[in-house]
N, C-alpha and C positions, 0 to 999 in steps of 0.2 A: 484823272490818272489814278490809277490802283497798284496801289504797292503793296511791299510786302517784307516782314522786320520778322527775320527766322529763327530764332535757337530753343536752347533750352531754359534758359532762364532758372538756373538754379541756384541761388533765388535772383530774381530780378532785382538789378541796384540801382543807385544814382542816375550812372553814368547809362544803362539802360532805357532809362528814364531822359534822361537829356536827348539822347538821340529818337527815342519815340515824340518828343513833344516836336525836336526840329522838324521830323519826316512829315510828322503830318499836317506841317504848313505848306508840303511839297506836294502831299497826295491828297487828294478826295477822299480815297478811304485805305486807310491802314491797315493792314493784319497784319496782327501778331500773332503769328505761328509758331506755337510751343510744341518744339519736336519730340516724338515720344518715342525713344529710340531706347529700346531695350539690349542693346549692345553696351550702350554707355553707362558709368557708373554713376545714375542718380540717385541725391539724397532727399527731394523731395518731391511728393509723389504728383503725380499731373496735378491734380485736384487741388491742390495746396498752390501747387505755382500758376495754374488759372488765375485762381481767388487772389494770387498776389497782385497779379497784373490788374485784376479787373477795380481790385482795392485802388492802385496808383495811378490808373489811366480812366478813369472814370469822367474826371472836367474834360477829357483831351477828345475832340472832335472829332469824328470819322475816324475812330479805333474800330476795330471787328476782332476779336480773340478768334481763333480758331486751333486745332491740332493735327498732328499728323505723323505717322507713322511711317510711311513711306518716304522714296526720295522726291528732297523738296523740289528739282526737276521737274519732277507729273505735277506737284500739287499746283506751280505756276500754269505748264500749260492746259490744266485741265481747269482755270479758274482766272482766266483770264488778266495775268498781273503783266501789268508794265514795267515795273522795277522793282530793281530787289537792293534793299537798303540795308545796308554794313555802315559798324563805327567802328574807326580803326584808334587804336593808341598809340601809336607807334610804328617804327620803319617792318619792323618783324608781324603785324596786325597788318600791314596794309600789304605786303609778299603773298602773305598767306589767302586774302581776300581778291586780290589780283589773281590768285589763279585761281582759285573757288569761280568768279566770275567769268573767268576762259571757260570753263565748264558748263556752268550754264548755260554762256552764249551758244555754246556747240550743241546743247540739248534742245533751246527752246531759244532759236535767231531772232526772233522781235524783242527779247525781254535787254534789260540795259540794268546797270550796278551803280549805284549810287552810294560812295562811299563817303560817310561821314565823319572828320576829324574829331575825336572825342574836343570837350572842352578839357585844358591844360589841368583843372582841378580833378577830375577822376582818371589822368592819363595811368593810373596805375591801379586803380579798383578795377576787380573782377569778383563774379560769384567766388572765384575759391578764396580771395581774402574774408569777404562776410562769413564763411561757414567756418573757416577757422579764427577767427574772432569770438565768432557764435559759439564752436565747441568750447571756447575757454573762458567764458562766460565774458566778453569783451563787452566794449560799449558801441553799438552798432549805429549811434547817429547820424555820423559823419556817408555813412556806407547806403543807408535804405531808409525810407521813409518811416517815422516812428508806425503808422497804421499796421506793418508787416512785420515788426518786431517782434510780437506774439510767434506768429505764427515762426517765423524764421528760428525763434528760442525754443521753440515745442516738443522739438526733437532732442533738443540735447538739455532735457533736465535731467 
């Protein structure tokens, strides 16, 4: 089975991390698809959030990093994924994911959504806590692997 774990990953956390290591005990091969959406306000550049991922998923089995530009709709059915894997934190995470998934289905009818309940420990990390940590020079350990702390601080010395 070929799935597929989409955002932007700005920067990739934990709890990111939690759900890439469960998914790909679920899929053969994972991609993590870093969207490169120039409408959205990112603070770091593809290139850096690659390098993050490829930093933190490097032991994890059947990862594939990939990117995209487009909507991630084509990039399934033009790349043969079977499921599209979501971590929800919550009632309002899992609303929003629920219909994100209607959509899908409506676009590309063989693909299926597989939502995964964060673990209760990062039910409240997201990229925007680490960047603002990060800008206030916080202590990021709790939030992302020391390897990407570099990089995550780089920006805001």
């Amino acid at each position: 089975m070929k799935g597929i774990y989409p955002g932007s990953f700005d920067p990739i956390t934990n709890g990111h991390i939690d759900i890439i290591r469960r998914a790909s005990k679920l899929c053969d091969t994972l991609v993590i698809l870093v969207i490169d959406n120039r409408e959205k306000n990112i603070t770091y550049s593809l290139e850096d959030r690659i390098e993050m991922i490829k930093l933190v998923t490097k032991d994890v089995p059947g990862v594939v990093i990939d990117t995209y530009s487009g909507l991630t709709s084509d990039y399934i059915a033009n790349n043969n994924i079977d499921v599209i894997i979501r971590g929800v934190r919550n009632t309002i995470d899992y609303e929003y994911e629920a219909s994100l998934a209607s959509i899908y289905k409506s676009q590309v009818s063989d693909v299926e959504t597989i939502m995964l309940a964060s673990d209760s420990k990062y039910s409240y990390l997201s990229s925007t806590v680490v960047r603002q940590h990060a800008m206030l020079h916080g202590n990021l350990s709790e939030f992302v692997p020391e390897i990407i702390v570099p990089i995550i601080k780089s920006i805001y010395k």
